[in-house]
Every structure is written in structure tokens, then in C-alpha cells.
Backbone as a printed PyTorch tensor [residue, N CA C, xyz], in Angstrom:
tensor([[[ 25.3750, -11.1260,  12.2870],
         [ 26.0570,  -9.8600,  12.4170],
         [ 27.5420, -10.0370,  12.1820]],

        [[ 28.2510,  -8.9760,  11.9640],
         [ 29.7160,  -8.7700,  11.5030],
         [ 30.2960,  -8.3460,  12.9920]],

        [[ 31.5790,  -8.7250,  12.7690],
         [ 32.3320,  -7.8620,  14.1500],
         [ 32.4280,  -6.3270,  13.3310]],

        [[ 32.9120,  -5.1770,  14.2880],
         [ 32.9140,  -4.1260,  13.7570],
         [ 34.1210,  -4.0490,  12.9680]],

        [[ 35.0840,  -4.7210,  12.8720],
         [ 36.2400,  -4.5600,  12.0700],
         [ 35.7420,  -5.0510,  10.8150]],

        [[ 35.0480,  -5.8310,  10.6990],
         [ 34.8020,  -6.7780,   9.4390],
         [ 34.1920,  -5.5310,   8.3570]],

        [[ 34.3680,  -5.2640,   7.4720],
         [ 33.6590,  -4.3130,   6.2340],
         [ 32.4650,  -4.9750,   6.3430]],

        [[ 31.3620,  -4.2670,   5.7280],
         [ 29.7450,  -4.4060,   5.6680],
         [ 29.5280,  -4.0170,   4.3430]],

        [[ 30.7780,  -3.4900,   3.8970],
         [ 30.4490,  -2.9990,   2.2480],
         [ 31.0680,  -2.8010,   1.6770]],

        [[ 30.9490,  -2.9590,   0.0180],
         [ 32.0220,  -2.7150,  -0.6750],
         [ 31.9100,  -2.0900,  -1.9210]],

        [[ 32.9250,  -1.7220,  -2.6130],
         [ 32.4490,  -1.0360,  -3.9730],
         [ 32.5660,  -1.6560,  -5.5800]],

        [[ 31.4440,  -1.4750,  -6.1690],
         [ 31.1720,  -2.4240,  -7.0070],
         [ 30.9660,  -1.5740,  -8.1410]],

        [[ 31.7400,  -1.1100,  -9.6350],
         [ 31.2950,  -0.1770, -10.5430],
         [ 30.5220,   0.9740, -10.1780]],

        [[ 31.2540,   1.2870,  -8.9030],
         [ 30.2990,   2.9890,  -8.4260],
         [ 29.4660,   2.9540,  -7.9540]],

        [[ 29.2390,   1.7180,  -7.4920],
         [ 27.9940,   1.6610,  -6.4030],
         [ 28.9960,   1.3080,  -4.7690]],

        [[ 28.2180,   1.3340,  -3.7620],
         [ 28.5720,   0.7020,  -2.2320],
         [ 27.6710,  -0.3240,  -2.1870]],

        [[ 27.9500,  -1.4720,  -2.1870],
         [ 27.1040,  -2.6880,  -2.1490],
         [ 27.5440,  -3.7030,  -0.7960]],

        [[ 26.3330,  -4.3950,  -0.4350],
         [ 26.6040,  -5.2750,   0.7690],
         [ 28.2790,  -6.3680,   0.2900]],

        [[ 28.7290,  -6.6880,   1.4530],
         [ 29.8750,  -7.3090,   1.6550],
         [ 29.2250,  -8.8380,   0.8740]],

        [[ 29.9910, -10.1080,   0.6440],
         [ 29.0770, -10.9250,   0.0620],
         [ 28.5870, -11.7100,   1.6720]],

        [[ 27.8270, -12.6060,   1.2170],
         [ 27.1670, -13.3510,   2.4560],
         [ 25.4790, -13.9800,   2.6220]],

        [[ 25.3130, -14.3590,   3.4100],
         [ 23.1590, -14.7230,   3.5830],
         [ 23.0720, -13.1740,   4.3370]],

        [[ 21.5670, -13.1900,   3.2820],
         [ 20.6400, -11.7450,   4.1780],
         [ 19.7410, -12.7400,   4.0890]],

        [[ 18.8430, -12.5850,   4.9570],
         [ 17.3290, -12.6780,   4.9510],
         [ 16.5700, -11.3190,   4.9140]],

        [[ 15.1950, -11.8440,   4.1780],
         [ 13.8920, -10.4200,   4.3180],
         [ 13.7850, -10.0470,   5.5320]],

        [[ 13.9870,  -8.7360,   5.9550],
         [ 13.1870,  -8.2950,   7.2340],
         [ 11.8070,  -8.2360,   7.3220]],

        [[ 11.2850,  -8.9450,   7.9390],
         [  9.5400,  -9.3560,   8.2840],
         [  8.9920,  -7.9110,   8.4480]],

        [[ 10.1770,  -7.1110,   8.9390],
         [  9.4260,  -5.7560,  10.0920],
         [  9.2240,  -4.5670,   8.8500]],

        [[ 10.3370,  -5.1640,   7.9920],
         [ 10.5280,  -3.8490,   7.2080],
         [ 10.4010,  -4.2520,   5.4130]],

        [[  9.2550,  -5.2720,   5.2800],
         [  9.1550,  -5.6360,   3.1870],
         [  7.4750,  -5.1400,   3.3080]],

        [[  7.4680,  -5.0570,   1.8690],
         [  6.1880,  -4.9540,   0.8200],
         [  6.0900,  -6.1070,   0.3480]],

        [[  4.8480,  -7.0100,  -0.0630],
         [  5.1370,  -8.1290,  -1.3310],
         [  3.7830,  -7.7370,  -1.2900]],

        [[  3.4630,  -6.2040,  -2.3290],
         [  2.0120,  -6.0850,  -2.9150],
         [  1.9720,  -6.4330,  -4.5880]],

        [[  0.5480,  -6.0620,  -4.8070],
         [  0.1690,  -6.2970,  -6.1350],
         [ -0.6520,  -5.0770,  -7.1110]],

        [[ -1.0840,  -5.2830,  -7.5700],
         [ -2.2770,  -4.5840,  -8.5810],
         [ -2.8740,  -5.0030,  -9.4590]],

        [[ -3.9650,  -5.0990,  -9.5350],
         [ -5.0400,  -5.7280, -10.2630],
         [ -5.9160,  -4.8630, -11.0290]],

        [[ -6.2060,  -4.9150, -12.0020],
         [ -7.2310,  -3.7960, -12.8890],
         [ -8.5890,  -4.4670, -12.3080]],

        [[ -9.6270,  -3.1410, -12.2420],
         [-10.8860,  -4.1940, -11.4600],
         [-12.1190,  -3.5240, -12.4300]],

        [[-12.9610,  -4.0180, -13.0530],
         [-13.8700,  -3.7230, -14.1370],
         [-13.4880,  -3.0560, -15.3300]],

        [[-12.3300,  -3.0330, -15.1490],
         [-12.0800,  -2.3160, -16.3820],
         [-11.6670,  -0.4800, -16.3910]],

        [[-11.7860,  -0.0830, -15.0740],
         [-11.7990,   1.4100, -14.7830],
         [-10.4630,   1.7310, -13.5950]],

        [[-10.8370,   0.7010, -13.0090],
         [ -9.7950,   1.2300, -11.2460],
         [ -8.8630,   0.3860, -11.4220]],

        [[ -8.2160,   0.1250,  -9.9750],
         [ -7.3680,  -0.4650,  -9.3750],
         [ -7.2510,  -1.3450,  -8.2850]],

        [[ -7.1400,  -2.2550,  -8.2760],
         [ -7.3970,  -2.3920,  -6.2660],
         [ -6.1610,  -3.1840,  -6.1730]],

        [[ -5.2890,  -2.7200,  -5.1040],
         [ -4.1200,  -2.8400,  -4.5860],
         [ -4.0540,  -3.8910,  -3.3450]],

        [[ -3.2900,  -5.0060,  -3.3590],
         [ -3.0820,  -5.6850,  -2.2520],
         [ -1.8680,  -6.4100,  -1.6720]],

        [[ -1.5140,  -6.8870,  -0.6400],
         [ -0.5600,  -7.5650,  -0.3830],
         [ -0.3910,  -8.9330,   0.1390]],

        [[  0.8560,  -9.5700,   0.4760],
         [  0.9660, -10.6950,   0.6500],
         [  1.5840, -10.5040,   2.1410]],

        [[  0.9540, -10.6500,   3.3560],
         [  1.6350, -10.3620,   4.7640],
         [  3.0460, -11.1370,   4.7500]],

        [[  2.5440, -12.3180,   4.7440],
         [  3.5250, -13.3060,   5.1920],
         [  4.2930, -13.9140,   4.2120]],

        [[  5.4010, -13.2720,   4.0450],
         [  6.7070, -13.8640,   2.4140],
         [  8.2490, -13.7860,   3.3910]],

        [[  8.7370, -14.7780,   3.1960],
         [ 10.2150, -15.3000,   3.4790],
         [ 11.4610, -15.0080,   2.1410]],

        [[ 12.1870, -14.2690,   2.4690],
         [ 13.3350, -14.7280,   1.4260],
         [ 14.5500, -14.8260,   1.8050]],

        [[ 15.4510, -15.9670,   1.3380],
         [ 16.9910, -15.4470,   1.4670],
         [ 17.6090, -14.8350,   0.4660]],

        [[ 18.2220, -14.2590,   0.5710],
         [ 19.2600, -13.3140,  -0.5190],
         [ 20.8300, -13.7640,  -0.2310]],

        [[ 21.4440, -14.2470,  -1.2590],
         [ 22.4540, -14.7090,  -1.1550],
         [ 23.5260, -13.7280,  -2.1110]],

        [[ 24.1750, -12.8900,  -1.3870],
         [ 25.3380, -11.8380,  -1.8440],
         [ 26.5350, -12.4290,  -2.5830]],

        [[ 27.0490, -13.0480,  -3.5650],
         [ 28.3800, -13.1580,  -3.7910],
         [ 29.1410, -12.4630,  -4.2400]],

        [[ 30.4900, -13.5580,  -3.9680],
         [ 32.0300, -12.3370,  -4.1720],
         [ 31.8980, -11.4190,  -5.9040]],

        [[ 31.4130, -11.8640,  -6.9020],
         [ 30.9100, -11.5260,  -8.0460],
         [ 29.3050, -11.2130,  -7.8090]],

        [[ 29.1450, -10.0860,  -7.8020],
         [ 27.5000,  -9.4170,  -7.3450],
         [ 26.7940, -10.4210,  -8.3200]],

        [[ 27.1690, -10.2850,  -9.7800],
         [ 26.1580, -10.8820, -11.1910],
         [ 25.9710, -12.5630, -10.5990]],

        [[ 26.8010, -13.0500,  -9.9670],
         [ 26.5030, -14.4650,  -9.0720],
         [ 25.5240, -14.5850,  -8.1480]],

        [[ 25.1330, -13.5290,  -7.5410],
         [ 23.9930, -13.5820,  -6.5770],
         [ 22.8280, -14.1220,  -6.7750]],

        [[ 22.4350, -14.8560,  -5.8640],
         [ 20.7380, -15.5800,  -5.8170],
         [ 19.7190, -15.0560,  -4.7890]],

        [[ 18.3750, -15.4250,  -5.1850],
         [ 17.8000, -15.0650,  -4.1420],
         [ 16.2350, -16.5580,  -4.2170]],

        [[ 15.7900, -16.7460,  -3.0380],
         [ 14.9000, -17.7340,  -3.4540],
         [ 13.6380, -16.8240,  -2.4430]],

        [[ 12.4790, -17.3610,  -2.7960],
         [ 11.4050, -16.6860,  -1.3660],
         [  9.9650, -17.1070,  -2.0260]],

        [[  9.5500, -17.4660,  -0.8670],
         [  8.2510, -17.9030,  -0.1320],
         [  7.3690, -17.1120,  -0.0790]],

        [[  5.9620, -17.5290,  -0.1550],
         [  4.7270, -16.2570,  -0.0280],
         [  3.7600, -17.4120,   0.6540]],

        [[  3.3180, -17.1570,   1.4560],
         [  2.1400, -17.8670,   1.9110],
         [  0.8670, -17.1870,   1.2290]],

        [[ -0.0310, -18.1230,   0.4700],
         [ -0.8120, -17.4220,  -0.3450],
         [ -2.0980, -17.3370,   0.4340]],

        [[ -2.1180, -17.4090,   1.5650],
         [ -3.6480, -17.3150,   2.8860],
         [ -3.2130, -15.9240,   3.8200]],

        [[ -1.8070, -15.4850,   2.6510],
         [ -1.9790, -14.0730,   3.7570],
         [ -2.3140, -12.5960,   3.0540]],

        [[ -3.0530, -13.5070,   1.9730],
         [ -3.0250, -12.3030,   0.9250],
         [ -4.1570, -11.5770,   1.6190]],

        [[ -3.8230, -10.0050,   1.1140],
         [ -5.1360,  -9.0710,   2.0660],
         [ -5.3000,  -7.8490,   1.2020]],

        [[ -6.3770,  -7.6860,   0.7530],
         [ -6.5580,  -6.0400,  -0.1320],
         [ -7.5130,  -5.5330,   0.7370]],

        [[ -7.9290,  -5.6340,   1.8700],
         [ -8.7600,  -4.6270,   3.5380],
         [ -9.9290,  -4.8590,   2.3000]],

        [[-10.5860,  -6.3980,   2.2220],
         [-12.1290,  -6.5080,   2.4240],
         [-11.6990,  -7.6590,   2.1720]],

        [[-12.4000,  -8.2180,   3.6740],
         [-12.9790,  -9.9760,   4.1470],
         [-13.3450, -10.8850,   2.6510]],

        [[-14.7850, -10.0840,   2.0870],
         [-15.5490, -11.2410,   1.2340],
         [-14.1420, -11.4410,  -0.4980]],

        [[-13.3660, -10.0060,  -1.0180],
         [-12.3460, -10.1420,  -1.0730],
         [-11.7250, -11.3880,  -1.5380]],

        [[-11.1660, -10.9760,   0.1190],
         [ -9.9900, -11.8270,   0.6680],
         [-10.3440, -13.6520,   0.4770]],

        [[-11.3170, -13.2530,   0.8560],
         [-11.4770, -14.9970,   0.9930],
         [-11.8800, -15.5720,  -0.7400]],

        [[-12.3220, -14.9500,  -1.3760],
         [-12.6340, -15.5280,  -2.6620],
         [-10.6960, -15.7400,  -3.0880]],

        [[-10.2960, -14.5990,  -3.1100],
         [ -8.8280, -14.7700,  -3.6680],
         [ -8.0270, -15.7560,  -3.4910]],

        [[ -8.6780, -16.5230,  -1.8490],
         [ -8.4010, -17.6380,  -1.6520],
         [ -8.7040, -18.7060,  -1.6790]],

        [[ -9.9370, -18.6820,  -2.3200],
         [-10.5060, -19.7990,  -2.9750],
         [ -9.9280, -20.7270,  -4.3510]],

        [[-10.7380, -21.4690,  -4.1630],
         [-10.3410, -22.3720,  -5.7550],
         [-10.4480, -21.4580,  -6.7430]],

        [[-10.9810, -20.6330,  -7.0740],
         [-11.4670, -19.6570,  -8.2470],
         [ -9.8750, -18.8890,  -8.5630]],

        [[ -9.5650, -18.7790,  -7.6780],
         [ -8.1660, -17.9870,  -7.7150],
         [ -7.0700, -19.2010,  -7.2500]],

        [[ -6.1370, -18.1830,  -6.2330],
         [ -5.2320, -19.4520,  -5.0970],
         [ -5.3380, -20.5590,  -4.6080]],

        [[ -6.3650, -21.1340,  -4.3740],
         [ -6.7640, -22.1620,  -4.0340],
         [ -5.6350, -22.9160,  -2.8920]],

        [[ -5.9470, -22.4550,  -1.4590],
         [ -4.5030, -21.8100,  -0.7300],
         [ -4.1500, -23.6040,  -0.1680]],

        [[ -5.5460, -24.1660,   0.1420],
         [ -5.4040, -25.5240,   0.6040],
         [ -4.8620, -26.2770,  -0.2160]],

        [[ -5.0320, -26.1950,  -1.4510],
         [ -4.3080, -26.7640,  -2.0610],
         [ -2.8570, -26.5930,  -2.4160]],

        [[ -2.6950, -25.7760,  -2.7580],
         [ -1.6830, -24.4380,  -3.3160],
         [ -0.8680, -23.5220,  -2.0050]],

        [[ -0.5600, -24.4070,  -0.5820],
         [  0.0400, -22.7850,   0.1420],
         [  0.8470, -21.8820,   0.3360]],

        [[  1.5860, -22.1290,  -0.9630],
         [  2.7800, -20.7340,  -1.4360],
         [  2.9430, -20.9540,  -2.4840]],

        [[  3.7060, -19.2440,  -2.8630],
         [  3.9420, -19.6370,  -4.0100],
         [  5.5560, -18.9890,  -3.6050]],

        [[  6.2050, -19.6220,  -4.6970],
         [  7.6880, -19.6560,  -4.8200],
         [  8.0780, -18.7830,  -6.0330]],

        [[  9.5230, -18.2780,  -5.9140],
         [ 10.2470, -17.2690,  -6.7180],
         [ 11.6700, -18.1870,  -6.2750]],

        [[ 12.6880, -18.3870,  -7.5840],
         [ 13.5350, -18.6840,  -7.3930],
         [ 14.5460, -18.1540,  -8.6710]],

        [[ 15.3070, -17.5250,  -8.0830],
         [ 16.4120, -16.5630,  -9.3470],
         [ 16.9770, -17.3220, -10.3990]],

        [[ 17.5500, -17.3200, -11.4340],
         [ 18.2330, -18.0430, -12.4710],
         [ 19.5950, -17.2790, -12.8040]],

        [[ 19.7510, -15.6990, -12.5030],
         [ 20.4720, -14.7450, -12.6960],
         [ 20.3780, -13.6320, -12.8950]],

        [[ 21.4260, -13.0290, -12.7490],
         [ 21.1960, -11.2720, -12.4700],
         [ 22.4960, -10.5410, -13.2520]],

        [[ 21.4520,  -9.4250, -14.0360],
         [ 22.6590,  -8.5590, -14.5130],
         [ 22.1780,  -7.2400, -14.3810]],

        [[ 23.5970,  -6.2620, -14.8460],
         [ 23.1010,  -4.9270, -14.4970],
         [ 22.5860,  -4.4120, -15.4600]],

        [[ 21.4550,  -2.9960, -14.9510],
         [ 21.2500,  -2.9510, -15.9520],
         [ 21.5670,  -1.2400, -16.1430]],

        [[ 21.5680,  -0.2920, -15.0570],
         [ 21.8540,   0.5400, -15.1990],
         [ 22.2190,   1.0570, -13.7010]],

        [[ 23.5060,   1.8970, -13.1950],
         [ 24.0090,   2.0770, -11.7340],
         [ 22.8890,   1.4880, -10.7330]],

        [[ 22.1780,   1.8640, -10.0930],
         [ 21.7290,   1.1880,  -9.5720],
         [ 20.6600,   0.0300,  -9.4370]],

        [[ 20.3570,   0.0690, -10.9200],
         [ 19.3830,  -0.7350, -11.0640],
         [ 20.0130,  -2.0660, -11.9940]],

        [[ 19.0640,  -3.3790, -11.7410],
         [ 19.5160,  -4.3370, -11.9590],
         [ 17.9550,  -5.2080, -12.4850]],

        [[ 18.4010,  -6.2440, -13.4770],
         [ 17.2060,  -7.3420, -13.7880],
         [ 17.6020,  -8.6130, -13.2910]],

        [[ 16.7330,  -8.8530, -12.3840],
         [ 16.5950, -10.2800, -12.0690],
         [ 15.8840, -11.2460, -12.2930]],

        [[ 16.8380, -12.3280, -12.9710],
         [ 15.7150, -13.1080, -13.6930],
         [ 15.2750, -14.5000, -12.7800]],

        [[ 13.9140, -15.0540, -12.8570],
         [ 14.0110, -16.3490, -11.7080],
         [ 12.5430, -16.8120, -12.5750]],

        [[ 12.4940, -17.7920, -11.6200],
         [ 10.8690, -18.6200, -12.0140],
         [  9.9320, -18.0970, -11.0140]],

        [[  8.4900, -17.7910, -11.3810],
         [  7.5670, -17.7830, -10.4590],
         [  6.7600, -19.1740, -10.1740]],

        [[  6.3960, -19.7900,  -9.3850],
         [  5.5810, -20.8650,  -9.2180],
         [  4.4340, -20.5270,  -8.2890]],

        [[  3.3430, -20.8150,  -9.2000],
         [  1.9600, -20.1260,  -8.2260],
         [  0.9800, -21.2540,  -8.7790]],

        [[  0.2370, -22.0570,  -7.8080],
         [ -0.7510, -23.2960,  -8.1540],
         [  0.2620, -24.1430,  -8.9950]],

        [[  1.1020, -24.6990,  -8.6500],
         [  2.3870, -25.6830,  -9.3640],
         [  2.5340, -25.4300, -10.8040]],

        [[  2.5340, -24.1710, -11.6160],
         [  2.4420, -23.4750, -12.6500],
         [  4.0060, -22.7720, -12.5760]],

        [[  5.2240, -23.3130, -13.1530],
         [  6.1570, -22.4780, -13.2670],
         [  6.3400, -21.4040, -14.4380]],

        [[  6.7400, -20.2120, -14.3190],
         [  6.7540, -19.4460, -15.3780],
         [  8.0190, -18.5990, -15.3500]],

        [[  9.1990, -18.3660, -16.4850],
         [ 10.0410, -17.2420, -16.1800],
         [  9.1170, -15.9970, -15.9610]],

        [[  9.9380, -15.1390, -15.3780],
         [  9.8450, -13.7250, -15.1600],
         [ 11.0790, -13.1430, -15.0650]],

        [[ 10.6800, -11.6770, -14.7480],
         [ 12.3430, -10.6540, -14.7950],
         [ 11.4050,  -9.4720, -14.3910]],

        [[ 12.1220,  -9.5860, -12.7300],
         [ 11.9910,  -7.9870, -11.7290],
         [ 13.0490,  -6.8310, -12.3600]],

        [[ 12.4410,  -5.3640, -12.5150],
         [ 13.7670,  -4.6710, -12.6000],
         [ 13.7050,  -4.2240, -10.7040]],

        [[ 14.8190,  -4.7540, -10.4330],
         [ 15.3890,  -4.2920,  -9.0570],
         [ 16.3960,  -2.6600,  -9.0140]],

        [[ 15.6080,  -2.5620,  -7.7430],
         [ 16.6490,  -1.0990,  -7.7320],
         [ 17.0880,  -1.2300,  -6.4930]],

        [[ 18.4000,  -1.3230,  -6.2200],
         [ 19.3830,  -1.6900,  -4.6890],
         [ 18.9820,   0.1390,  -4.2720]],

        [[ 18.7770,   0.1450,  -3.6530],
         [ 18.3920,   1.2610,  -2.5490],
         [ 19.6970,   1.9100,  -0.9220]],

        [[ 20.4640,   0.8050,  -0.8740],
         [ 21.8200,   1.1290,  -0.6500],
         [ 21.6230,   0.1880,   0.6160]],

        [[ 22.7830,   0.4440,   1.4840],
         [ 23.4860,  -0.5690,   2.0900],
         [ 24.2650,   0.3140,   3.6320]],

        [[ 23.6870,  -0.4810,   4.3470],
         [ 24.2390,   0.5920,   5.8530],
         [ 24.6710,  -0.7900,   7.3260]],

        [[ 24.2550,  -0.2370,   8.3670],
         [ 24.1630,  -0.6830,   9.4460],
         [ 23.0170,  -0.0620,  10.2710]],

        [[ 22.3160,  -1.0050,  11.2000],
         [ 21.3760,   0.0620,  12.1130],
         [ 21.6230,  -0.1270,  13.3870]],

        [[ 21.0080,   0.9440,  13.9070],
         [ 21.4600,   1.1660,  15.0800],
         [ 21.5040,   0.0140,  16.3170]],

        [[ 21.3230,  -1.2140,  15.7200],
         [ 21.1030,  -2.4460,  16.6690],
         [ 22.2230,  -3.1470,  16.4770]],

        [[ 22.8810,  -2.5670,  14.9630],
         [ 24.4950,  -3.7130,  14.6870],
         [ 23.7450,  -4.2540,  13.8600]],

        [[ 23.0190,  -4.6080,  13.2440],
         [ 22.8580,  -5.0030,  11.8900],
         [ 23.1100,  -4.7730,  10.4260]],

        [[ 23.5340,  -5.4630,   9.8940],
         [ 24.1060,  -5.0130,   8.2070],
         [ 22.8200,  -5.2940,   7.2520]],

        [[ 22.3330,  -3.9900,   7.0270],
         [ 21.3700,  -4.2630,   5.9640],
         [ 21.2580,  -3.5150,   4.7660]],

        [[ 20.6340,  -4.1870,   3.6410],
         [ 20.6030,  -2.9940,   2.5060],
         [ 18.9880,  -3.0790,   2.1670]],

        [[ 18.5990,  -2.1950,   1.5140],
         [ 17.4430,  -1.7270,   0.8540],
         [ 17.1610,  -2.0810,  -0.3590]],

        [[ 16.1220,  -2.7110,  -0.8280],
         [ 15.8550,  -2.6100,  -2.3440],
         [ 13.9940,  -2.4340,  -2.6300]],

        [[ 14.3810,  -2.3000,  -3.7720],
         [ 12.3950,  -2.7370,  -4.8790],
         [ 12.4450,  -3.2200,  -5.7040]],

        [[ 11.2190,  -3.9100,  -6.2830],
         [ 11.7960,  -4.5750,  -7.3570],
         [  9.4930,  -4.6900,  -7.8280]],

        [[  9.8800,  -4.3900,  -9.1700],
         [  8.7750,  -5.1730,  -9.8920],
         [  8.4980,  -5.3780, -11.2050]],

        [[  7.6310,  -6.2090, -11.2020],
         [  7.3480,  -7.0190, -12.5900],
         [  5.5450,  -7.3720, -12.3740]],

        [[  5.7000,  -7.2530, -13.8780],
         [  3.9840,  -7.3700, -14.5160],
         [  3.9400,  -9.2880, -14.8910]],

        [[  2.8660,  -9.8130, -14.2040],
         [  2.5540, -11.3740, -14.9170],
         [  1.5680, -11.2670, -15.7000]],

        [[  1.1710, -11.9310, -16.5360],
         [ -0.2470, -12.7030, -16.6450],
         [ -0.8330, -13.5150, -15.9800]],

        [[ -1.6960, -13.3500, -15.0140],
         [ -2.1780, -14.5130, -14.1650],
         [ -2.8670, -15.9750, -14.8180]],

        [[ -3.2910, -15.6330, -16.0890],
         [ -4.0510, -16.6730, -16.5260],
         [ -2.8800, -17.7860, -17.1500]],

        [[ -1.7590, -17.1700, -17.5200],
         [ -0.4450, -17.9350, -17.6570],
         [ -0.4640, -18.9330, -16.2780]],

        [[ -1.0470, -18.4920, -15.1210],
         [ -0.6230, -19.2590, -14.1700],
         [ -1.7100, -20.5240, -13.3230]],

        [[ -2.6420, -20.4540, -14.2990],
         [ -3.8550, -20.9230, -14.1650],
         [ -5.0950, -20.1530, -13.4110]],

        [[ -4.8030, -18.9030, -12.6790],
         [ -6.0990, -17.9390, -12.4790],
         [ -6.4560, -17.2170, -13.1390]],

        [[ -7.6630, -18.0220, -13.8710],
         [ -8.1770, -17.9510, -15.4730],
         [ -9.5330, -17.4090, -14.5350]],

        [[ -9.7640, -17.0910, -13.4230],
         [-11.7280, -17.0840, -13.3160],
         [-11.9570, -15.9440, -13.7250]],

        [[-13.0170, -15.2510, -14.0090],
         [-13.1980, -14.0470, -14.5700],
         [-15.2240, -13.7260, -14.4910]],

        [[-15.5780, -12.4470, -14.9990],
         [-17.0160, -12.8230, -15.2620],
         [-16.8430, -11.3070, -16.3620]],

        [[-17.4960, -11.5610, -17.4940],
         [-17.6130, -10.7530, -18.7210],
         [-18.7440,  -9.3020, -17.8630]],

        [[-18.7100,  -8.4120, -18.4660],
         [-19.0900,  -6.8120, -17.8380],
         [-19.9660,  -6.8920, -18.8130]],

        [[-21.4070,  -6.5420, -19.1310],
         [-22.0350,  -6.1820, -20.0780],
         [-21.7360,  -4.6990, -20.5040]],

        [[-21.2360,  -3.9230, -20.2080],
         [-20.5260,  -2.9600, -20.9930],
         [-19.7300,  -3.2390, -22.0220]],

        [[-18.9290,  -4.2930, -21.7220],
         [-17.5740,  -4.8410, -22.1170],
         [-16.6340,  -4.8310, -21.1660]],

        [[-15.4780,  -6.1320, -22.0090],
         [-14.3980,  -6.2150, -20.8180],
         [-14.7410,  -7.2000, -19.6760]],

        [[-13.9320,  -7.6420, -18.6890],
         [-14.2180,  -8.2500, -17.7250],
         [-14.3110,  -7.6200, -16.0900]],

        [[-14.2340,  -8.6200, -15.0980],
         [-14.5010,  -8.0180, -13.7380],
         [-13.2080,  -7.9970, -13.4030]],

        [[-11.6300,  -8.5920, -13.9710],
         [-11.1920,  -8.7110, -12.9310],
         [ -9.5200,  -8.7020, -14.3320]],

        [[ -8.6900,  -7.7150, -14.6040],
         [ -7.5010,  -7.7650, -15.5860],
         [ -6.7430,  -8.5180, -15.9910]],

        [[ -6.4830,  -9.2620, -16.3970],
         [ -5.0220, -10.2940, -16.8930],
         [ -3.7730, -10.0170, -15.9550]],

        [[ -3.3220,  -9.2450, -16.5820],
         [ -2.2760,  -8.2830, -16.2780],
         [ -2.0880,  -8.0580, -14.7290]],

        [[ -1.3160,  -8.2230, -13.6540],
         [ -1.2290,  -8.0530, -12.4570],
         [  0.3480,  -7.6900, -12.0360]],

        [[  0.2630,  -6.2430, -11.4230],
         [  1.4880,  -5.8570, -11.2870],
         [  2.3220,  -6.0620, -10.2290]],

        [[  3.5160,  -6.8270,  -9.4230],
         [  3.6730,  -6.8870,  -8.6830],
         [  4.8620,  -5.7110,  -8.0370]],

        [[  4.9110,  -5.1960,  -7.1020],
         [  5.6730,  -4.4190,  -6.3900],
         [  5.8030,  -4.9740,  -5.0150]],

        [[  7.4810,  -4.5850,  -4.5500],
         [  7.9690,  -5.3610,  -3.4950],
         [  9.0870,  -4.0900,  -3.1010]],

        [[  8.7960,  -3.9250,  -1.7950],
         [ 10.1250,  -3.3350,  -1.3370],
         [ 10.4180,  -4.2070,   0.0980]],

        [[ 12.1990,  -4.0620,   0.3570],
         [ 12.2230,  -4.6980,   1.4440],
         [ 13.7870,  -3.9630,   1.7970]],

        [[ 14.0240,  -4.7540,   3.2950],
         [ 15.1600,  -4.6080,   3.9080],
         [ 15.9880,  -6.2290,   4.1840]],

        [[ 16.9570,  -6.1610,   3.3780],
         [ 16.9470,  -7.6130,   3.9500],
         [ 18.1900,  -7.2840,   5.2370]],

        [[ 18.8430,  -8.0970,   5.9750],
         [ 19.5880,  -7.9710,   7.3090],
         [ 20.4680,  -9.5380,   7.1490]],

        [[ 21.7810,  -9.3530,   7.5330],
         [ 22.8720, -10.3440,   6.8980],
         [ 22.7630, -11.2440,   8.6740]],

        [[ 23.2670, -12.0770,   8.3220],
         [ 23.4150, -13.2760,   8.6840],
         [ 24.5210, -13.6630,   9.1890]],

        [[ 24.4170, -14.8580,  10.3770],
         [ 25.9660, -14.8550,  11.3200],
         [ 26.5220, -15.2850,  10.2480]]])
């Protein structure tokens, strides 16, 4: 936390942006879901409970980093048989594999409030670039004395880029389970002594 004299924010090309400094993810208050195409028709939507990040603010915003953690045994789309295959060897393979990592390379703007962040994903020791478009969602205090700001951010992978290649062919056509997997994330992160 800041003393109350200390600014919590500042202005950055017309935006109000956090002061620089460490945030961490608020546990109480992120998303780290997904989307998956499922036979070829629907959707089925899931998340990752348990993900860690720090967010590191600098005096030059375009300097900022961010690194974060996913425990891949907390993944959950609300069905058991699911859940547990996703965590199998066929997919995550969590015993082997128990997070996966995101780590930034750099960030630019890309339009007022929105921004691309570029980093590596690492999922089953498979590194791959990617690029979230982030949207800063703004920047306050809450009612406890905490300095926090808001954001979202997502990006589309290929999973089979990452070695979750399992699949089973549809005799219609097509498969059981999409390439393509969308990730969406919202969070609060909260600054740091």
C-alpha cells in the first residue's frame, strides 16, 4: 500500500494509469478462462482456478513486464470425467507438466486504452510467442486502501503447436475437440509495499 499522500496514478497520453511499482493478481477478483470448439458445432468454456501473476508498472509504461503462473490441476469446465481427462497425459499431463508459464517480452500501444502484449507461453515445456490485446480497464483505490487497476486481455493459440495434439476424427467430419483455443482473462491486480 501507498501512504495517502503518495499519488496512485498518473497520466499517460490521456489515459490515468497506475503509479509505477509491483502489483500482484488479485486471487479474489481474475478470470484465466478458455474456449474450445467441441465437435465441430458448440463451445465449451473453462477456467484455470489457481494462476499467480506479478505485474511490474514502470516509470516508461512501454517498459512494463508481467510474468504468471497457472497451475494446470486447477483447470475446471463443471464436469469431473472432463476435468480429469484434460488432465491427463492426452492433454496437460499435470504430473508431469504442473504449470504453465507466460512471461512478457514487451508492450506497446495500440490504441487509448488498449495495448499488445507480447510474451512466451510455456505449456508441457513447449515455448511459443504469443500477443494478448490487453485493455487497462482503469485504475483506483478500494475501500480497504488498496491501489488497484483493472484489465482483460486475450489471445487465440494453437494447442497442437504446444504438443496437445490428442483428438478423435467425427464420422460426419471434423474432429471431437478444435485446434484453435481462445483464451480470455480478466483481473484486478493490487500494488505492493
Amino acid at each position: 500500500m501507498t501512504s495517502s499522500t503518495e499519488s496512485v496514478t498518473r497520466d499517460w497520453e490521456g489515459l490515468t494509469i497506475p503509479a509505477a511499482g509491483t502489483y500482484l493478481l488479485d486471487a479474489a477478483h481474475k478470470r484465466v478462462g478458455f474456449v474450445a470448439r467441441h465437435m465441430m458445432v458448440s463451445k465449451v468454456r473453462g477456467e484455470f482456478a489457481d494462476a499467480t501473476a506479478t505485474i511490474t508498472i514502470a516509470e516508461d509504461p512501454m517498459e512494463s513486464s508481467v510474468t504468471a503462473t497457472i497451475q494446470a490441476a486447477s483447470i475446471h469446465t463443471a464436469m469431473a470425467d472432463r476435468d480429469a481427462h484434460l488432465r491427463s497425459g492426452d492433454f496437460l499431463d499435470v504430473e508431469k507438466f504442473p504449470t504453465l508459464e507466460f512471461r512478457s517480452t514487451g508492450v506497446k500501444s495500440r490504441n487509448g486504452n488498449e495495448f499488445i502484449l507480447a510474451g512466451e507461453l510455456t505449456i508441457k515445456d513447449v515455448t511459443r510467442p504469443v500477443e494478448l490485446e490487453v485493455e487497462f480497464e482503469g485504475v483506483g483505490r478500494s475501500p480497504f486502501g488498496q491501489d488497484i487497476f483493472g484489465f482483460s486481455a486475450s489471445t487465440e493459440i494453437d494447442r497442437e503447436a504446444f504438443g496437445l495434439t490428442w483428438n478423435v476424427a467425427l464420422e460426419t467430419g471434423g474432429v471431437l475437440v478444435g485446434k484453435k483455443i481462445k483464451i480470455e482473462i480478466e483481473g484486478e491486480a493490487v500494488r505492493q509495499a
